[in-house]
C-alpha positions, 0 to 999 in steps of 0.5 A: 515528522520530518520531510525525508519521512513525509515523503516516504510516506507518499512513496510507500502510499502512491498506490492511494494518491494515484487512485484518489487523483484519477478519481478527483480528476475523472469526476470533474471531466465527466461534470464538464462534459456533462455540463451544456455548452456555453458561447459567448460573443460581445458587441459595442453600440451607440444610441442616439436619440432622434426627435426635432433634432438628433441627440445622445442618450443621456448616460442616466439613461444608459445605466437604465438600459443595462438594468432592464436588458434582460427583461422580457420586454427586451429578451421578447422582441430579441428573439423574433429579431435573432431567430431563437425559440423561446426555448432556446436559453439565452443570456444578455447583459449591458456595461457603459463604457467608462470614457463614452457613452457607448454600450458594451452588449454580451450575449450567451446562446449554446452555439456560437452562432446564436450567441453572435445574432443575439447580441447583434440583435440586442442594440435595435431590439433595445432602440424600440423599447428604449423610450418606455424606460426614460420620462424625457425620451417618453416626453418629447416622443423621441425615437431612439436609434442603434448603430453599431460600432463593433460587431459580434462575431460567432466563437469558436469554442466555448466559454463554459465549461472549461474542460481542461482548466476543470481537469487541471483543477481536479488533478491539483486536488486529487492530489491533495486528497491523495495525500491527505488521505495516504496520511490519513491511512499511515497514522491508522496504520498499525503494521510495523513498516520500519525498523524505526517502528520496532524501535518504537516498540521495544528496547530489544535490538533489531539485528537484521534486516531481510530484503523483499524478494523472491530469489534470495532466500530460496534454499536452492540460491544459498546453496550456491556462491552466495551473491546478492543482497539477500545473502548479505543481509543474512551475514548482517543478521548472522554476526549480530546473532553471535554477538548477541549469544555471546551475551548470554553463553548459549550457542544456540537461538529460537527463532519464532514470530508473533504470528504464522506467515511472518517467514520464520522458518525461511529465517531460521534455514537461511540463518543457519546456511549462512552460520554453516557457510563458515565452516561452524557445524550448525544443527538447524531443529525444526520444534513446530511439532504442530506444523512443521516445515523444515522438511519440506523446505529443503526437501529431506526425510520428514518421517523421522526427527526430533519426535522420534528420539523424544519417544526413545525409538532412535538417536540423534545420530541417526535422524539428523540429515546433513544438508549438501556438502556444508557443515550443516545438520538438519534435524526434521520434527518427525512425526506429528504427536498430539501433545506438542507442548508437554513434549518440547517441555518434557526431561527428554527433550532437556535432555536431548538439547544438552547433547546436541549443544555439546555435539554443535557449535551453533543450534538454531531452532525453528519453533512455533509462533508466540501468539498462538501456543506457548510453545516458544517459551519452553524453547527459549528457556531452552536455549537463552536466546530467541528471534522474533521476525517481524514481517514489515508491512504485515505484522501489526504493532498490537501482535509485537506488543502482545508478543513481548508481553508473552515473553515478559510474563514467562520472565523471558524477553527477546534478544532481538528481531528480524525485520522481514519482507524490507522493500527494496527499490528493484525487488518484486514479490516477496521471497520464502514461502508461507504457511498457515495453521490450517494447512498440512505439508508434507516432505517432497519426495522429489528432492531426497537428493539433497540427503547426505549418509545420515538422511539415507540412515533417516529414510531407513527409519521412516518405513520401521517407525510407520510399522510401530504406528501403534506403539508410537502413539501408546508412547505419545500419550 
C-alpha cells in the first residue's frame, strides 16, 4: 500500500475515524470527571533534637521518618492537628533533601485548603512521635522539635486528575483507533471503490467513469447544451464504446449490471443522448421485459414497445418514439409478457434486431441485470457487445466476479465496464434514479410532451392494444 492510497483510504473512511475519535475522547473526559479531585501542597521542615543540649537529627533517622509518616501513628494525631475527619482521605509522604538535612513533606486533601493545613500540620505531628522511632532520641529522653522552613500554600487547581491532558491523550488515541479501524474495514470491505478494484478483477477495460451527482444524468440536463463533468464523462464512456464495438463490427451494446439499482438504465439513456448528440441516428431499446424503466425515465408512451412488435400487432416504425429534436429513437418494452426469457430469445426478436441494426447506426440496449435472469446472455449475443456498470462503493466484488462467471459460462465476456457513482470533491448525492425488482413503474403521463410524430403514432396504438388484452396474452403464451 502506498501512502497516496493509505490516505485515501482515511478520506474515504473520516466518517469512522471522527466517530471513533469523539467516542475515545468523550470516554476519557467522562473518567476525568468522574474521577475525585485530588490537591497537592508541600512544605519543608527542620527537626532538631532538644535534650541537655540542642542538636540535629541524625540523617538515619530522617530516613526513618519518611517511612513511618504515613503511619496511623502519625496520620492519628495529624488529623486533630489539620482538622480533617478520619474520613476525610488523605495523603502524606516525606524525602531528605540531598545536600541537608531538611525534610521535603507532601500532602494530598480534596481541597486544597486541607492539602495545605495537613502538610503544615505534618512537621509537629511527626516532632511528637519522633522519639518512638529512634533508640538514641528514645535513650537520652530527648524531645524533638519542628520549624518550619517553607510553608505550604493552598493550590489552586488540582494535581488529579488531569483533564485536559487525559482529553489530549484520548483524542491522540482515538485517533489511532480511528484509523486502525478505517483500515480494518477497508481490508473486509468487499465493494468495488476504484477502477483499480475492477482491474483487479478482470481483464476487461474500464471504459467510463460516471461521477456522483444528482444533476448530470438526469434526461432534462442532457437535453440542453451539454456542460459539466457528468456530460464529459459520458463523452469519455461514449468514444470508448465505439472503439470497442469496433473490435467486434456490431454497432450496438447491451448495457446491463450484476445487480438492480447499479443505474444502468440511466447509463444506457445517457450513452445513448450523447452517441445522438453527434447527429448518429441512435435507437435506444429497453429489453427489461420484467421491469422496464425507459418510459418512465423520459417520460414517453410505455404501452407500446418491443412487445408489441415481438407479437406481430405493430411495426417497429410505429412503436418507436423519437426523443425531442435528436437523432434519437426510443423503443419502450410495452406490455409486460409473462415469458421474458423465451421472448428476447425467440426468431422474432432475431429477426427484429436484424432490422433495426440495418435501420441505425447505433443500438443500445437497456437489459436486465445479470445475477438475477439470464436475460442479458441472450441480449449479448444479440448484439456482440455489452456494458457492465459497477455501482462504486455498492456493488461488492463477489457480485462482479459471479457476473463474469455468468457471462464466461454462455462462451460471452464483457467489452467493458462502467464505473458508476465515482465521488467527486464538490458533488452531493448521487444522480439517476433507482429501482428494485419489487417495484412497478409506470409511464408518467405528464411528460408526453416530449413525444415526436411516432410517439403521437405509439399512444394511438396503446388504447387498441388494451382492447386486444386477450388476444395478447393467447399470443404471449
Amino acid at each position: 500500500m502506498t501512502l497516496r492510497e493509505f490516505f485515501a483510504i482515511l478520506r474515504a473512511r473520516w466518517k469512522i475515524i471522527l466517530v471513533v475519535t469523539v467516542l475515545v475522547a468523550a470516554a476519557a473526559a467522562a473518567a476525568s470527571f468522574a474521577q475525585p479531585k485530588v490537591y497537592q501542597a508541600s512544605t519543608s521542615v527542620y527537626l532538631t533534637a532538644q535534650s541537655a543540649g540542642q542538636g540535629a537529627i541524625a540523617r538515619q533517622d530522617l530516613l526513618t521518618y519518611t517511612q513511618v509518616i504515613d503511619s496511623p501513628e502519625v496520620t492519628g494525631p495529624l488529623r486533630q492537628d489539620a482538622g480533617v475527619s478520619p474520613s476525610t482521605p488523605i495523603g502524606v509522604k516525606a524525602s531528605v533533601s540531598a545536600s541537608s538535612n531538611v525534610l521535603n513533606i507532601t500532602a494530598t486533601a480534596p481541597t486544597g485548603a486541607q492539602a495545605a493545613a495537613v502538610a503544615n500540620a505534618t512537621g509537629p505531628a511527626l516532632a511528637k512521635v519522633a522519639p518512638k522511632f529512634s533508640s538514641l532520641l528514645a535513650g537520652s529522653n530527648s524531645t524533638v522539635t519542628s520549624q518550619t522552613i517553607t510553608p505550604a500554600t493552598a493550590p489552586g487547581s488540582p494535581t488529579s486528575p488531569k483533564t485536559a491532558r487525559n482529553i489530549a491523550l484520548g483524542l491522540l488515541l482515538g485517533l489511532l483507533l480511528g484509523c486502525s479501524a478505517a483500515l480494518l474495514r477497508h481490508a473486509f470491505d468487499t465493494r468495488i471503490r476504484s477502477v483499480e478494484d475492477l482491474q483487479g478483477l478482470s481483464d476487461r477495460p474500464v471504459l467510463g467513469e460516471l461521477p456522483l451527482g444528482a444533476h448530470g444524468l438526469e434526461p432534462d440536463s442532457l437535453v440542453e447544451e451539454p456542460v459539466g463533468a457528468a456530460i464529459e464523462a459520458t463523452r469519455r464512456l461514449r468514444t470508448n464504446v465505439r472503439f470497442a464495438s469496433v473490435t467486434t463490427g456490431k454497432h450496438a451494446i447491451v448495457v446491463t449490471s450484476p445487480a438492480p439499482g447499479d443505474g444502468k438504465t440511466t447509463t444506457a439513456v445517457a450513452l445513448a443522448l450523447a452517441m445522438a448528440r453527434d447527429g448518429a441516428d441512435v435507437l435506444l431499446v429497453d429489453c427489461d421485459l420484467r421491469r422496464p424503466n425507459i418510459a418512465s425515465v423520459l417520460g414517453l408512451e410505455g404501452g407500446v414497445g418491443l412487445t408489441t412488435v415481438l407479437l406481430g400487432n405493430a411495426s417497429t416504425e410505429e412503436v418507436t418514439q423519437r426523443w425531442h429534436d435528436t437523432t434519437l429513437d426510443v423503443l419502450p418494452a410495452g406490455e409486460l409478457p409473462p415469458n421474458p426469457t423465451e421472448l428476447l430469445g425467440s426468431e422474432p426478436m432475431q429477426q427484429t434486431y436484424d432490422q433495426l441494426i440495418k435501420r441505425y447506426d447505433f443500438v443500445v440496449i437497456d437489459s436486465p441485470p445479470l445475477l438475477p435472469v439470464i436475460d442479458a446472455v441472450l441480449l449479448e449475443r444479440l448484439a456482440g457487445n455489452l456494458l457492465m456498470v459497477v455501482a462504486a462503493d455498492r456493488t461488492t466484488r463477489r457480485d462482479v466476479h459471479a457476473a463474469t462467471r455468468v457471462l464466461e459460462t454462455a462462451g460471452a465476456q464483457p467489452s467493458g465496464f462502467a464505473l458508476n457513482f465515482v465521488a467527486k470533491s464538490g458533488t452531493t448525492g448521487r444522480y439517476g434514479y433507482s429501482y428494485s425488482y419489487g417495484d412497478n413503474p409506470r409511464a408518467s403521463t405528464t411528460r408526453l410532451r416530449r413525444r415526436g410524430k411516432s410517439g403521437a403514432r405509439a399512444a394511438q396504438l396503446a388504447p387498441a392494444k388494451q382492447s386486444k388484452g386477450s388476444r395478447f396474452a393467447r399470443r404471449g403464451r
